[in-house]
MIVEX-407690 format. One record per residue (C-alpha): x, y negated, z; residue number from 1. Coordinates in nm, 4 decimals. Each point is the difference from the previous one (the first is absolute). Layout:
<torlums>
xx/yy/zz/k
X/Y/Z/NUM $
...
</torlums>
This chain:
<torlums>
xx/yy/zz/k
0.2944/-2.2958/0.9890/1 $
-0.0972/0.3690/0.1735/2 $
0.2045/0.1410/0.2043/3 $
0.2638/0.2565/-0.1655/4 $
-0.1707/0.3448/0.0420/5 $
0.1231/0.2354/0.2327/6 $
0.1521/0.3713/0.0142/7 $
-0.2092/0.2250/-0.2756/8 $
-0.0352/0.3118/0.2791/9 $
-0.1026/-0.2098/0.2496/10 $
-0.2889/-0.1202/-0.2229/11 $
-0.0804/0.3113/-0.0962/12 $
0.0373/0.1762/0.3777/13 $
-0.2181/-0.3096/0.1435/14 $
-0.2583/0.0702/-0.2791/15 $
0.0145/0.3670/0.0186/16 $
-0.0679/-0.0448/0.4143/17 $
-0.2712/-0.2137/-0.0928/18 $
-0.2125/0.2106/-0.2436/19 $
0.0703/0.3319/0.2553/20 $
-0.1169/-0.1724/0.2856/21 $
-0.2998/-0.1320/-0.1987/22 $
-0.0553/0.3927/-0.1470/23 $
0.0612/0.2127/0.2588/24 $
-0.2572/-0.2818/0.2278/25 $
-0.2643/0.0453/-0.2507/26 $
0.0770/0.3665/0.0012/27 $
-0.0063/0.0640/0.3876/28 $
-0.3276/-0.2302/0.0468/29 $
-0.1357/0.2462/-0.2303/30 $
0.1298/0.2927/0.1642/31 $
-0.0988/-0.1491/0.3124/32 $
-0.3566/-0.0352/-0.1129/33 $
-0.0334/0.2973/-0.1113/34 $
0.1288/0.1727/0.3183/35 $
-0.2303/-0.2027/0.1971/36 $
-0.2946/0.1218/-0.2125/37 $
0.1110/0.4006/-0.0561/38 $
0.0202/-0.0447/0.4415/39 $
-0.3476/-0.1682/0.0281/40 $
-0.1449/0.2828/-0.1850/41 $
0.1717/0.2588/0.1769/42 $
-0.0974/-0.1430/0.3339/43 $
-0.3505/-0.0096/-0.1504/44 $
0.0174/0.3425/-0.1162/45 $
0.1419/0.0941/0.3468/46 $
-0.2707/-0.1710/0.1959/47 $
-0.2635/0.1672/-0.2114/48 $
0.1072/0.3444/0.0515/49 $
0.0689/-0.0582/0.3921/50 $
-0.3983/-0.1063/-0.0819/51 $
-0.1007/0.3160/-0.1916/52 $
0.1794/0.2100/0.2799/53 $
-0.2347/-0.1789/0.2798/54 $
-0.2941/0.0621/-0.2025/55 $
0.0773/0.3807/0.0017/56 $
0.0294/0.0410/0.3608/57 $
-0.3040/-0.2270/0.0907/58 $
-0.2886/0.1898/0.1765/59 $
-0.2996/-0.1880/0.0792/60 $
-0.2459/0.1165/0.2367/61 $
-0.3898/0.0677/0.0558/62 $
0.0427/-0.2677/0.2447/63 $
0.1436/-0.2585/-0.2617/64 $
0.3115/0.0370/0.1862/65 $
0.3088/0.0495/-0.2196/66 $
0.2462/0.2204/0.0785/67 $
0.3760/0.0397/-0.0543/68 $
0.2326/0.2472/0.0844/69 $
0.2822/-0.1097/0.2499/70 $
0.3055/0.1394/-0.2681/71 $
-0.0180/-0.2287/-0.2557/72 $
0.1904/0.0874/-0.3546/73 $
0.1855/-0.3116/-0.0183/74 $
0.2035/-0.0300/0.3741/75 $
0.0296/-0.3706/-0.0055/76 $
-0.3497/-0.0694/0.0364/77 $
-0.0055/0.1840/0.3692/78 $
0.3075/-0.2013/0.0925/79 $
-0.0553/-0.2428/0.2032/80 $
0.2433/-0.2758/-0.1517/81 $
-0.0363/0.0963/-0.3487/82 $
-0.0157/-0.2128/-0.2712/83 $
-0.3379/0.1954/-0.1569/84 $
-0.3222/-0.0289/0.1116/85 $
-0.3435/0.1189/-0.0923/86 $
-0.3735/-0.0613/0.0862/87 $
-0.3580/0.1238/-0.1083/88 $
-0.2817/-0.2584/-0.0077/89 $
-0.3882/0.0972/-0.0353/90 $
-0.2300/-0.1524/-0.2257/91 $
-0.0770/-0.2639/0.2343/92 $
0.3966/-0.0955/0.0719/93 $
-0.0050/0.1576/0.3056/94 $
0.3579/0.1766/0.0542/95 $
-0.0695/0.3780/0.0906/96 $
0.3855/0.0788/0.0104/97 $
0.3470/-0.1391/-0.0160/98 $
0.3170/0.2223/0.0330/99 $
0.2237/-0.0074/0.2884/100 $
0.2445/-0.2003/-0.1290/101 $
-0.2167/-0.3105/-0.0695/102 $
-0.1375/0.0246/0.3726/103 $
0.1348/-0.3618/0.0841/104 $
-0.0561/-0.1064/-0.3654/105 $
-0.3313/-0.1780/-0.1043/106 $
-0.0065/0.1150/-0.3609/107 $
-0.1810/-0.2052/-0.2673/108 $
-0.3712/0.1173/-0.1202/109 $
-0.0294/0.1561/-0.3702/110 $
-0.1769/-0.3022/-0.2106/111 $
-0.2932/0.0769/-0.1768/112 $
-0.0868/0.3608/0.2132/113 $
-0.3434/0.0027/-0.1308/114 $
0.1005/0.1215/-0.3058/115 $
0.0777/0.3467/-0.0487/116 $
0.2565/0.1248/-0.2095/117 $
0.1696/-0.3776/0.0538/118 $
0.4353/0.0292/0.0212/119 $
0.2170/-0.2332/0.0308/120 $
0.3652/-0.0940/0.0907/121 $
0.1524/-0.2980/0.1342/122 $
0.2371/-0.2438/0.2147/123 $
-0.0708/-0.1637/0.2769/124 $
0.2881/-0.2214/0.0737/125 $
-0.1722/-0.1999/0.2820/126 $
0.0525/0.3549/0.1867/127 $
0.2680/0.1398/-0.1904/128 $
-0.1516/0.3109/-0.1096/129 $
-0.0914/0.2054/-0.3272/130 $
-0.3626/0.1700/0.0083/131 $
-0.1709/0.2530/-0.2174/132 $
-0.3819/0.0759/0.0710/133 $
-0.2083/0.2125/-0.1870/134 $
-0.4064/-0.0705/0.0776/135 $
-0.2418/0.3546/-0.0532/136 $
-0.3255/0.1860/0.0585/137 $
0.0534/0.2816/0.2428/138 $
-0.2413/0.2408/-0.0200/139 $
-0.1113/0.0704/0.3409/140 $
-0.2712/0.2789/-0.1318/141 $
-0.2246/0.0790/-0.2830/142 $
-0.1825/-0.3221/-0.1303/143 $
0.1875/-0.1996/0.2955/144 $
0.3009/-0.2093/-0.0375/145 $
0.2337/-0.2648/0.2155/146 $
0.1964/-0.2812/-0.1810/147 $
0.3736/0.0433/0.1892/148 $
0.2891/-0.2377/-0.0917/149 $
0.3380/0.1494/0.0796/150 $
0.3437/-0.2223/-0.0035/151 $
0.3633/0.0871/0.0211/152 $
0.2429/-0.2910/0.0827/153 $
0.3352/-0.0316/-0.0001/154 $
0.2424/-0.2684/0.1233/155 $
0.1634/-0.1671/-0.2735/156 $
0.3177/-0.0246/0.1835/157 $
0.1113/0.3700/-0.2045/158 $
-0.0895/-0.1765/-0.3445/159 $
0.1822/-0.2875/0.0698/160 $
0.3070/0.1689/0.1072/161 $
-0.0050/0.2406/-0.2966/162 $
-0.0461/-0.3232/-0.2305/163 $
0.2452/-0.2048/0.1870/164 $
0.2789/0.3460/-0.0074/165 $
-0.0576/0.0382/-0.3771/166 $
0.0871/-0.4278/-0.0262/167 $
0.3212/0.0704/0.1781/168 $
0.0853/0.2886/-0.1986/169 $
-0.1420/-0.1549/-0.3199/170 $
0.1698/-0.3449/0.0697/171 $
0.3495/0.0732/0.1192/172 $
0.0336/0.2786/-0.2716/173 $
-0.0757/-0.3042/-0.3154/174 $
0.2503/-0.2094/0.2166/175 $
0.2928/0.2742/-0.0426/176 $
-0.1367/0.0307/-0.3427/177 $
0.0431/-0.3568/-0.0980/178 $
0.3516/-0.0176/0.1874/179 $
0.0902/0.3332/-0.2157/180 $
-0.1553/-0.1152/-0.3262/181 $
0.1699/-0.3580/0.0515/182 $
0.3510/0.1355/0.0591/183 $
-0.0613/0.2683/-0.2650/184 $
-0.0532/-0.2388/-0.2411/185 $
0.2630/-0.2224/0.1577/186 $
0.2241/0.2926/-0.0522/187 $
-0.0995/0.0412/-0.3745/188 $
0.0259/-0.3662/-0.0856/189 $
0.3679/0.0155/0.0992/190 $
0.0545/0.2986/-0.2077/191 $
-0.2150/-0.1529/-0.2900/192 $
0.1859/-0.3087/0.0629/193 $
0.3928/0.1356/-0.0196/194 $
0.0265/-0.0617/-0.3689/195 $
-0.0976/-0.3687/0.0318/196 $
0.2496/-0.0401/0.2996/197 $
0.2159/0.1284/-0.2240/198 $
-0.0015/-0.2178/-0.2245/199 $
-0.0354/-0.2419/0.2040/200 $
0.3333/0.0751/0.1236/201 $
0.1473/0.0332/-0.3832/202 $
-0.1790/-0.3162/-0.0649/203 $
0.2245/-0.1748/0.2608/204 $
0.3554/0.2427/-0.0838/205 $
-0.0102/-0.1339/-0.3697/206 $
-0.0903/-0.4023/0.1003/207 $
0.3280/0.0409/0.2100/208 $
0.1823/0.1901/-0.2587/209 $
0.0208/0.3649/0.1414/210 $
-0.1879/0.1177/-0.2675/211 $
-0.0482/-0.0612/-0.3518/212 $
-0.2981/0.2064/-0.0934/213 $
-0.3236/0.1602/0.1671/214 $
-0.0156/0.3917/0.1009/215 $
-0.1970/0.1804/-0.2609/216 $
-0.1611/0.2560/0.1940/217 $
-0.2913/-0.1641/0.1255/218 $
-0.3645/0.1088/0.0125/219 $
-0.1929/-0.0457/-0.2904/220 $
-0.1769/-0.3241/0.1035/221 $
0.3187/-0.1806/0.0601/222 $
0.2212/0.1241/-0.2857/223 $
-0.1585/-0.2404/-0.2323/224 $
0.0650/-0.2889/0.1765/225 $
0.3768/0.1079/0.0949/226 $
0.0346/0.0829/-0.3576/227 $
-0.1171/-0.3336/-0.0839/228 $
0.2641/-0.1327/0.2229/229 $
0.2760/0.1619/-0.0840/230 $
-0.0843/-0.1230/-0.3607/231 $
-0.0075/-0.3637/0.1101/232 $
0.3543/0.0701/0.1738/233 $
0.1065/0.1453/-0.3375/234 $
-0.1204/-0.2793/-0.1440/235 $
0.1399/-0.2693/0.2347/236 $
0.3831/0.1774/-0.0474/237 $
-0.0590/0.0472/-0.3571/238 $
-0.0511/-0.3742/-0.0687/239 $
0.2657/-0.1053/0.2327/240 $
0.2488/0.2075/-0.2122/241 $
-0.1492/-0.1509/-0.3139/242 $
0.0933/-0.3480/0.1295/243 $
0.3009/0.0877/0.1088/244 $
0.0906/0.1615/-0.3333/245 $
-0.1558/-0.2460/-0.1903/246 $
0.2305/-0.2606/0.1690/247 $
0.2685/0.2092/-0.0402/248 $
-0.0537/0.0699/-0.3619/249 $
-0.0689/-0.4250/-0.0384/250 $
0.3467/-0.0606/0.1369/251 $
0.2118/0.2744/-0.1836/252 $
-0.2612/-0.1361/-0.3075/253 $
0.1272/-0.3594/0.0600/254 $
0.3536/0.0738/0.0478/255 $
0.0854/0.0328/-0.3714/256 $
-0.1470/-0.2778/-0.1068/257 $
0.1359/-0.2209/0.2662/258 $
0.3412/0.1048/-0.0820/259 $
-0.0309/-0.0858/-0.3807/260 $
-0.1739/-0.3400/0.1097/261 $
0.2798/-0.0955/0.1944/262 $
0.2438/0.1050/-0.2447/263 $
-0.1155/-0.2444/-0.2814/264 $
-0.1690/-0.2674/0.2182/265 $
0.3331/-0.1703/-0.1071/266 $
-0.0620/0.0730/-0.3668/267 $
-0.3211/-0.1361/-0.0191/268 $
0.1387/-0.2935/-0.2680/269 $
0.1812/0.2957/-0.2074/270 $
-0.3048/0.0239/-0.2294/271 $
-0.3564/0.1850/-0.0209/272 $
0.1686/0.3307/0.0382/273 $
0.0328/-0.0468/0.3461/274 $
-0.3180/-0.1787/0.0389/275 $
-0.1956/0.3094/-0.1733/276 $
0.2064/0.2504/0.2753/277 $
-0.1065/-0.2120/0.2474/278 $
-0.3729/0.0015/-0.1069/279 $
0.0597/0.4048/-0.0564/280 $
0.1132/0.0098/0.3559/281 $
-0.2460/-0.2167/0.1500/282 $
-0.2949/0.1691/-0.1708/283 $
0.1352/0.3366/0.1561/284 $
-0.0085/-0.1263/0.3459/285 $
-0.3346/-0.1091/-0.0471/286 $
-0.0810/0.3180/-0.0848/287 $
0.1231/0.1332/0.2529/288 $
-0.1495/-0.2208/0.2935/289 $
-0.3715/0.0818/-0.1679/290 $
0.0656/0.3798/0.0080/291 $
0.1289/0.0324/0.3082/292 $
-0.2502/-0.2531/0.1928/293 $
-0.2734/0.1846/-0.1824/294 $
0.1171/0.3361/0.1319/295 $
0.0741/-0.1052/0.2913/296 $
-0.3731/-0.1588/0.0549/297 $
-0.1424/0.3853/-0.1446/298 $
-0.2276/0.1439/0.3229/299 $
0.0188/0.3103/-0.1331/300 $
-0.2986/0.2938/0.1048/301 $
-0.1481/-0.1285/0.3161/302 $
-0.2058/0.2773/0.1514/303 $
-0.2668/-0.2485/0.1634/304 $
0.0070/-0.2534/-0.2597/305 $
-0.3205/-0.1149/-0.0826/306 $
-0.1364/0.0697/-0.4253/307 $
-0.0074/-0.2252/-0.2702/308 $
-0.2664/-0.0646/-0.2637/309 $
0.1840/0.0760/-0.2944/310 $
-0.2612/-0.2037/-0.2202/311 $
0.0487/-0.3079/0.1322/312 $
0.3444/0.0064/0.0607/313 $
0.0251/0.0688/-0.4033/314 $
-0.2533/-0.3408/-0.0570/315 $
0.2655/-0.1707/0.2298/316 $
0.3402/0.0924/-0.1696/317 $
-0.2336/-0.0656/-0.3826/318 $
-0.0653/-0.3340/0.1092/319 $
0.3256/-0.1062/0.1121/320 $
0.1956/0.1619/-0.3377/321 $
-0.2660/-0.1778/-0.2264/322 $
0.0983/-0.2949/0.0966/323 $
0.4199/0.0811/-0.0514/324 $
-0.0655/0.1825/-0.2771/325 $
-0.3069/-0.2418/-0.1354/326 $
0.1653/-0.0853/-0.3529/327 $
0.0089/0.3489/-0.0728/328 $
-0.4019/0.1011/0.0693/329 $
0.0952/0.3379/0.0793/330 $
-0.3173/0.2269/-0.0458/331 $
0.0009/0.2071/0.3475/332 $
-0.2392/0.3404/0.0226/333 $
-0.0114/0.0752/0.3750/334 $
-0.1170/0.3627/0.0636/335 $
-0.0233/0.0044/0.3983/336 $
-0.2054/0.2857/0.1298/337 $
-0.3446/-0.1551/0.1744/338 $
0.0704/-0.0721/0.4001/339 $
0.3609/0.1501/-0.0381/340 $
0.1684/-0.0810/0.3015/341 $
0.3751/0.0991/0.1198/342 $
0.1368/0.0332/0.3263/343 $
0.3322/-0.2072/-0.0272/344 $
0.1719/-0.3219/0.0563/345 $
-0.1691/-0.2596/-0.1948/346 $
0.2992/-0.2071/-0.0594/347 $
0.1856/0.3019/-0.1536/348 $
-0.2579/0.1317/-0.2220/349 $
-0.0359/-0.3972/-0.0964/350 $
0.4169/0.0254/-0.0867/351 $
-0.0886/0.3425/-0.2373/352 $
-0.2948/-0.1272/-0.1255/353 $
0.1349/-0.3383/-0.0605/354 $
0.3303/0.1019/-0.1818/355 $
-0.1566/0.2565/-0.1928/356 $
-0.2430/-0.2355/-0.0999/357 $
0.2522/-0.3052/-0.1001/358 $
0.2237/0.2218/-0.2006/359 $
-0.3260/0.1233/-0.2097/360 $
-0.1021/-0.3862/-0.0483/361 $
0.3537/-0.0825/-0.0779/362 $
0.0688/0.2697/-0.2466/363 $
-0.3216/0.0446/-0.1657/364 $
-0.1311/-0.1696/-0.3408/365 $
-0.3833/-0.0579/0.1255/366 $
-0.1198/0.3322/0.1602/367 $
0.0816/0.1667/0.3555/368 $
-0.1739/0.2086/0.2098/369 $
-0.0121/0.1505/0.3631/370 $
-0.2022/0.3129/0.1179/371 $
0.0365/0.1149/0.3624/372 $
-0.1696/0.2572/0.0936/373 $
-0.0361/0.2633/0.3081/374 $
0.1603/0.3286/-0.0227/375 $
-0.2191/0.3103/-0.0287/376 $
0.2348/0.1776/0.2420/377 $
-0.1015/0.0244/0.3843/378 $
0.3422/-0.2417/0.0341/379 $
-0.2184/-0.2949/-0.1050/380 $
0.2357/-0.1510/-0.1494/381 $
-0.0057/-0.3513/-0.2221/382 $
0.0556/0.0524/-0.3937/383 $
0.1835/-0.2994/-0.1442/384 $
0.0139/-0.0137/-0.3841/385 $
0.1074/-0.3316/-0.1920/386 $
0.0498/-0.0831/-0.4091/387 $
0.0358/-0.2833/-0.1641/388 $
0.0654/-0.0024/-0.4327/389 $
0.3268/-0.1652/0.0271/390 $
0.3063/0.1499/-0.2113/391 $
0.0703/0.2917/0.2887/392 $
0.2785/0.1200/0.0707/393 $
0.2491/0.2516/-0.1716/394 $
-0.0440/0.3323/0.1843/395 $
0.4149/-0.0015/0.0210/396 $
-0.0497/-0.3104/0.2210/397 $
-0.3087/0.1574/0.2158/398 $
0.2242/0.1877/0.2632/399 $
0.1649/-0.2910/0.1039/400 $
-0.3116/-0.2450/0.0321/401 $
0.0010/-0.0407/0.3750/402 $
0.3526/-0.0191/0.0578/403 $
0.0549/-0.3533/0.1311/404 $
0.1316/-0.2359/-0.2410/405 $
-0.0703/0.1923/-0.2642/406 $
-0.1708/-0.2345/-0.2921/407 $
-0.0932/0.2198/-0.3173/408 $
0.0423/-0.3611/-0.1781/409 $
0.2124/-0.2909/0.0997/410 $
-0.1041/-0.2486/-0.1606/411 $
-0.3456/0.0225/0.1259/412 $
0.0334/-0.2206/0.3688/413 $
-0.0260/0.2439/0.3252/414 $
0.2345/0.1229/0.2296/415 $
-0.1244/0.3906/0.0031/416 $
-0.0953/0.0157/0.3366/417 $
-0.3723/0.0575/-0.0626/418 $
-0.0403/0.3730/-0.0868/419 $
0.2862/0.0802/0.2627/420 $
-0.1754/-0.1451/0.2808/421 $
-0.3467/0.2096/-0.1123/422 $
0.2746/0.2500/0.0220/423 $
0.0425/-0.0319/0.3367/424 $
-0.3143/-0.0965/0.1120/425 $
-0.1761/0.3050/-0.1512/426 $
0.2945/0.2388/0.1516/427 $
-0.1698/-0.1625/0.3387/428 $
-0.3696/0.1508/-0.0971/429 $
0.1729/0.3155/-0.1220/430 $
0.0606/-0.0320/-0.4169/431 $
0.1632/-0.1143/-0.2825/432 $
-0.0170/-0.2206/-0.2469/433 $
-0.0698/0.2607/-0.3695/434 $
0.0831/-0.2073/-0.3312/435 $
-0.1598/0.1008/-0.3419/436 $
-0.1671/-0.1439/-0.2931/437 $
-0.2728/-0.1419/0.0168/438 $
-0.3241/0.0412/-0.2579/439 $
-0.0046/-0.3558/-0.0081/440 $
0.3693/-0.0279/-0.1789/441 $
0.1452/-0.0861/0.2722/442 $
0.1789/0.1251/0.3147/443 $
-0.2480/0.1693/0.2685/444 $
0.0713/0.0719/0.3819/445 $
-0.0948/0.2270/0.2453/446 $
-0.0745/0.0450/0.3240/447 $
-0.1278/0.2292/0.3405/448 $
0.0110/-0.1928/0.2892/449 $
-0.0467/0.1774/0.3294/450 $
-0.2536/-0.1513/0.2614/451 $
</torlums>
């Protein structure tokens, strides 16, 4: 098995840290390239007019001889430990000139100087130096010309300290970038985070009892599942009093009946009189045990309860009354809507579904039927509707069907617990039980269940 995973801002910080030290790398190699470049150009362009400038003040002579004047427009090139140089070749690659500063220097030749109009620009990192050289035809006089080759060098230790400046700058500014943008988001996360150590902290107040319900004001993406929650904790207390009433109820239910047991348990040999009240009494303490165990086992609306195909469950509860009921051959019309589905217990819509069901194949003559349906309405609720073509029953007799005990007919063998636990039940989901007659002759039920 994996190891449990850890704290959910750690994760996150240790990711964040990750993808902003892989950004902002990719984004200050970038920079840093395209520092280094926007530099090497200036340096060119630099070199080339320190080159241009030269050029201007260049005078060559009838002798060949060429001549520049001592005051030079750029001052570092008469310094004598200046880092920029320049020179002036002939044709031939003989030097003619080289400023003061390069005086101890021996300053690489122009390539290719027998081609006029010829530029170029380039490092030298054997000597350490940058170089522009421009290669022309000076025109000496008419119809006579002299191919000259001029050069301006500079030591690339000013490029490299520009470059390696702007890394500093560029480098330790992403650092405190990062270290913001990490404890920025750090800071946020917290924030972001309060509601869940909130309920965090409610989850543990209600498992020790401190509590009894989640805080409603939480942000949007959270309320759901707090809702949810609190729901199940409805739930949870709601069924707990149900047992507890329902074994309240089974006691004080009992008690009666006990009594009067006991009370002719020594008359048993007086005749069938007291056999009968014993049979009366017996029969209502069965009743009683299947109401109450059936209420008691209700789940009621369960907000995260999975749904139920309503088609088969219908197949299942056919098959199984066909076979109680099979001397009958009870005629059943099943009108499910196609892929209806409910959100509910499936045990309790099996107890409504199933009663319903057995007191249509118990009181019809041959015909019942069953249409469920889903409800127009943006409730989405579940549509119950059951007939059958028994006798009915008289609409003075209607309000009280429900009531526990209550048998429209006694001679016909029940205990009248079955419509009063669909009662219950379908108070769970959020309805009621509505008697009328049915088209079919007989008596025909009605119901809106609640997902």
């Amino acid at each position: 098995m994996g190891q449990p995973p850890g704290s959910l801002i750690t994760r996150l910080v240790i990711s964040t840290a990750v993808l902003l030290t892989v950004a902002l790398g990719l984004a200050g190699l970038s920079l840093d390239r395209g520092f280094r470049d926007s530099a090497r150009t200036a340096l060119q362009d630099r070199l080339e007019a320190h080159l241009y400038g030269l050029m201007g003040l260049v005078e060559i002579e009838g002798d060949g001889t060429v001549s520049v004047p001592d005051s030079l427009a750029e001052p570092r090139l008469t310094a004598s430990e200046s880092n920029l140089y320049a020179a002036i070749w002939d044709g031939s690659g003989r030097r003619l000139w080289q400023s003061p500063s390069a005086t101890e220097r021996e300053l690489p030749q122009p390539r290719a100087t027998s081609r006029p109009g010829h530029k170029e620009f380039g490092h030298d990192p054997t000597h350490g130096t940058y170089s522009a050289s421009l290669t022309v035809r000076w025109e000496m006089a008419p119809h006579e010309h002299r191919v000259l080759s001029f050069a301006v060098v500079e030591s690339a230790s000013r490029f490299n300290g520009e470059v390696a400046a702007f890394r500093r700058s560029l480098w330790g500014g992403l650092a405190a970038s990062a270290l913001f943008l990490v404890a920025a988001h750090l800071a946020l996360l917290r924030l972001s985070m309060k509601p869940l150590l909130r309920l965090i902290r409610e989850v543990k107040a209600v498992e020790a009892g401190r509590k009894e319900r989640f805080a409603p004001d939480y942000p949007s993406e959270i309320r759901p599942l707090t809702q949810n929650m609190n729901a199940l904790l409805d739930q949870d207390r709601a069924r707990l009093a149900r047992y507890r009433d329902s074994l309240s109820d089974l006691a004080h239910s009992l008690k009666t009946p006990l009594s009067i047991l006991h009370g002719i348990k020594e008359d048993l040999e007086s005749g069938p009189a007291a056999r009968r009240q014993m049979d009366e009494q017996l029969e209502r303490m069965q009743g009683a045990v299947d109401y109450h165990l059936q209420r008691a086992a209700a789940a009621g609306r369960v907000p995260l309860s999975g749904t139920v195909e309503m088609d088969r469950l219908v197949a299942e509860l056919r098959r199984s009354l066909d076979k109680v009921y099979d001397h009958k051959r009870v005629k059943f019309i099943a009108d499910v809507e196609e892929g209806l589905r409910f959100r509910g217990d499936r045990g309790d819509l099996m107890e409504i579904l199933g009663n319903l069901m057995d007191n249509a194949w118990k009181w019809s003559r041959g015909q019942v039927r069953l249409t469920l349906r889903r409800s127009a309405d943006a409730d989405d609720a579940l549509l119950v509707q059951m007939e059958d073509d028994g006798p009915g029953v008289a609409h003075i007799h209607r309000g009280r069907l429900g009531e526990r005990g209550f048998r429209p007919r006694a001679d016909v063998p029940g205990h009248g617990i079955g419509l009063a636990v669909v009662r219950d039940l379908a108070a769970e989901y959020g309805g009621a039980p509505e008697f009328a007659h049915s088209p079919l002759g007989g008596l025909q039920v009605s119901l809106r269940l609640h997902p």
